[in-house]
Each structure stands twice: as structure tokens, then as C-alpha cells.
C-alpha positions, 0 to 999 in steps of 0.5 A, a space after each residue: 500500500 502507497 502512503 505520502 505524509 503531510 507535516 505542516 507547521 501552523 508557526 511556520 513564516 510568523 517569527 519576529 523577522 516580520 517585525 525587524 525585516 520585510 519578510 512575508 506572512 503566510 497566514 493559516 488560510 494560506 497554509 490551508 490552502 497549500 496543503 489542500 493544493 498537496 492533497 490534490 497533487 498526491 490524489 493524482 498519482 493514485 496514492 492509497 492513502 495520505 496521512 497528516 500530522 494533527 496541529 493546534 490549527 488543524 490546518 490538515 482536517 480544514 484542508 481535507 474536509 473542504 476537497 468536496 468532488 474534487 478529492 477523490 481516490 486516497 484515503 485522506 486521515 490525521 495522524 493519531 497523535 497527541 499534539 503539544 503545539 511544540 516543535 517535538 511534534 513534527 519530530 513525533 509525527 515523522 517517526 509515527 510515518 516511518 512506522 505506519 510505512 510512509 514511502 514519501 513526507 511533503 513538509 510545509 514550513 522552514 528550516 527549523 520545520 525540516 530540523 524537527 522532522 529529520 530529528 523524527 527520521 532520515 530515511 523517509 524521502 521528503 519533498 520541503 516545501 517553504 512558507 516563506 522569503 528567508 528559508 535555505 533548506 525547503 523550496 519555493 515550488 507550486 504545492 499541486 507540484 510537490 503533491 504529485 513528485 510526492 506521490 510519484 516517489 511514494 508509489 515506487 515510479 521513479 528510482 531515488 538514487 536518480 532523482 533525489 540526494 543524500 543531505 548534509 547536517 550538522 552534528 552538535 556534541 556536547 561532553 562527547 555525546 550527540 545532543 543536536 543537529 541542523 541542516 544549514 548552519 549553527 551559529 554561536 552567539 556570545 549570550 546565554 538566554 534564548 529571548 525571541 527564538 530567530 536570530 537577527 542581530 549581527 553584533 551577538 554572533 560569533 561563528 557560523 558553521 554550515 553545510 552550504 553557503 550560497 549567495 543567492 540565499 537568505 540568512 546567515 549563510 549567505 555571509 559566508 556565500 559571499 566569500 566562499 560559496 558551497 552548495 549542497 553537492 559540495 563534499 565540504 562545510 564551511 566555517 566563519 568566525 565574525 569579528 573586525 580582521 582584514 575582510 568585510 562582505 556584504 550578505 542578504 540576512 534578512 528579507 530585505 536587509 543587505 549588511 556589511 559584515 567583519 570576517 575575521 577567519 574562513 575555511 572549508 570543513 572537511 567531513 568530521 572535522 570537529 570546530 570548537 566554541 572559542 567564547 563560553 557560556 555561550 548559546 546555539 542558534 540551530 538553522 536560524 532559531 536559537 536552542 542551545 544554552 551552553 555552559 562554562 564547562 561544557 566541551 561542545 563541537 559542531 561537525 558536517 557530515 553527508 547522512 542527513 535527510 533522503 531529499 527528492 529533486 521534484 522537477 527530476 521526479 516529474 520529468 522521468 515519470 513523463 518520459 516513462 508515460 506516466 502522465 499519458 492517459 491515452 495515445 490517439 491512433 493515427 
């Protein structure tokens, strides 16, 4: 039996950065209607069944029950879960999918978002789908079209290994144990209380460590895409420490905010290569949202390594289904 998951964030594109920036809002209505543009995509291709993670929202039951004629075919239920309006439950509910035999995740949010739901498992191939202007990881794409490469994978169509990609990660340890991960970049703020949970004010950061550092991006990542780009392909991370020294650079941080950033150190990381903190106490911004307070007697490093999430290239699912006939209904005789 077919099966495709839905993980929607109902927090997801309404952080602060709407208030210190000129990032988007997308409002519950919004989200509603994306996930109900997913349903569709999914329903499509022939799935059996879709299960939706339950929220505080409930933007995946309001979805389902306004498909009327037009959803038919998959059996459409909310996972049964209990929900605390936290991030845990979009880590609970990707591990619940693992189980229940999900062949494809569609996840609606940002960075963090996706942080959550890789915590629940990586092996479950996912198509990210993002909410708003400040995001690396998920990526802007018509929600019917994430539906149907969802679908397209989760039936067994196409062949992962040709249209999808193993993802990097940071790993966190602390006093030898793992105790975290990100998918785009840690950053270490010279402060230990956590306030508003993004990240925008430069003067409190001390070093960035990423798996990719695009330009084009938004974010803190972007600073180091300005000196030293690395994609997600790329067999290496990239570490910055910030601070006056002989180079400035001008990064995209926010939405609509272009500053001049002091780079005192850059340099390439090779896979488990471990970076130490150089200022304790300290806290931990995990892909934008800050999470970890670190103490004056904890030995704590952040490494990259190429195990991360199984992420599925959708222009690549839709162009090998056609070319298999997929989307053929039928063939006029000549």
C-alpha cells in the first residue's frame, strides 16, 4: 500500500523577522490552502492513502474536509497523535510515518520545520516545501507540484538514487555525546538566554558553521556565500568566525536587509572535522532559531557530515515519470 505524509507547521513564516525585516506572512488560510493544493497533487498519482500530522490549527482536517468532488481516490486521515503545539511534534509525527510505512513526507514550513522532522527520521524521502522569503533548506515550488513528485516517489515510479540526494547536517556534541543537529548552519552567539527564538542581530554572533553557503540565499549563510560559496553537492562545510580582521562582505540576512559584515577567519570543513566554541557560556542558534544554552564547562563541537535527510529533486521526479508515460492517459491512433 502507497502512503505520502503531510507535516505542516501552523508557526511556520510568523517569527519576529516580520517585525525587524520585510519578510512575508503566510497566514493559516494560506497554509490551508497549500496543503489542500498537496492533497490534490498526491490524489493524482493514485496514492492509497495520505496521512497528516494533527496541529493546534488543524490546518490538515480544514484542508481535507473542504476537497468536496474534487478529492477523490486516497484515503485522506490525521495522524493519531497527541499534539503539544511544540516543535517535538513534527519530530513525533515523522517517526509515527516511518512506522505506519510512509514511502514519501511533503513538509510545509522552514528550516527549523525540516530540523524537527529529520530529528523524527532520515530515511523517509521528503519533498520541503517553504512558507516563506528567508528559508535555505525547503523550496519555493507550486504545492499541486510537490503533491504529485510526492506521490510519484511514494508509489515506487521513479528510482531515488536518480532523482533525489543524500543531505548534509550538522552534528552538535556536547561532553562527547550527540545532543543536536541542523541542516544549514549553527551559529554561536556570545549570550546565554534564548529571548525571541530567530536570530537577527549581527553584533551577538560569533561563528557560523554550515553545510552550504550560497549567495543567492537568505540568512546567515549567505555571509559566508559571499566569500566562499558551497552548495549542497559540495563534499565540504564551511566555517566563519565574525569579528573586525582584514575582510568585510556584504550578505542578504534578512528579507530585505543587505549588511556589511567583519570576517575575521574562513575555511572549508572537511567531513568530521570537529570546530570548537572559542567564547563560553555561550548559546546555539540551530538553522536560524536559537536552542542551545551552553555552559562554562561544557566541551561542545559542531561537525558536517553527508547522512542527513533522503531529499527528492521534484522537477527530476516529474520529468522521468513523463518520459516513462506516466502522465499519458491515452495515445490517439493515427
Amino acid at each position: 500500500m502507497s502512503k505520502v505524509g503531510i507535516i505542516a507547521n501552523p508557526a511556520s513564516g510568523k517569527d519576529i523577522r516580520r517585525l525587524v525585516a520585510y519578510a512575508s506572512l503566510m497566514s493559516n488560510r494560506d497554509k490551508t490552502d497549500l496543503v489542500r493544493r498537496i492533497i490534490l497533487g498526491i490524489q493524482s498519482t493514485g496514492v492509497d492513502e495520505i496521512v497528516i500530522m494533527p496541529d493546534y490549527c488543524g490546518l490538515g482536517s480544514v484542508a481535507a474536509s473542504g476537497l468536496g468532488r474534487d478529492g477523490t481516490g486516497s484515503r485522506v486521515s490525521i495522524l493519531d497523535m497527541t499534539v503539544t503545539g511544540t516543535q517535538e511534534d513534527s519530530t513525533r509525527a515523522m517517526a509515527l510515518m516511518k512506522e505506519l510505512g510512509v514511502g514519501c513526507v511533503v513538509t510545509v514550513g522552514g528550516d527549523g520545520t525540516n530540523r524537527a522532522v529529520v530529528k523524527g527520521d532520515r530515511s523517509v524521502p521528503m519533498v520541503p516545501l517553504s512558507t516563506g522569503t528567508n528559508n535555505v533548506f525547503p523550496v519555493m515550488v507550486e504545492a499541486t507540484t510537490a503533491g504529485i513528485a510526492a506521490g510519484i516517489v511514494a508509489r515506487g515510479i521513479v528510482d531515488m538514487d536518480k532523482v533525489g540526494s543524500v543531505n548534509k547536517r550538522l552534528i552538535i556534541t556536547r561532553n562527547g555525546r550527540e545532543c543536536d543537529m541542523a541542516l544549514v548552519d549553527v551559529v554561536v552567539l556570545e549570550q546565554a538566554f534564548v529571548g525571541a527564538r530567530a536570530v537577527w542581530k549581527l553584533d551577538e554572533v560569533r561563528q557560523i558553521i554550515c553545510t552550504r553557503a550560497e549567495p543567492e540565499n537568505i540568512g546567515l549563510s549567505a555571509i559566508g556565500g559571499s566569500i566562499c560559496p558551497v552548495g549542497p553537492d559540495d563534499d565540504c562545510g564551511l566555517y566563519l568566525e565574525l569579528g573586525e580582521g582584514n575582510m568585510r562582505c556584504r550578505a542578504t540576512v534578512l528579507p530585505g536587509v543587505i549588511q556589511e559584515v567583519g570576517v575575521r577567519e574562513y575555511r572549508k570543513l572537511k567531513f568530521g572535522e570537529e570546530v570548537p566554541l572559542v567564547v563560553k557560556p555561550c548559546l546555539l542558534a540551530l538553522d536560524g532559531e536559537r536552542e542551545l544554552v551552553v555552559g562554562s564547562d561544557d566541551e561542545v563541537g559542531v561537525r558536517v557530515e553527508r547522512d542527513g535527510p533522503r531529499v527528492v529533486d521534484i522537477k527530476g521526479v516529474v520529468r522521468e515519470a513523463a518520459a516513462q508515460g506516466f502522465f499519458t492517459v491515452q495515445e490517439r491512433a493515427e
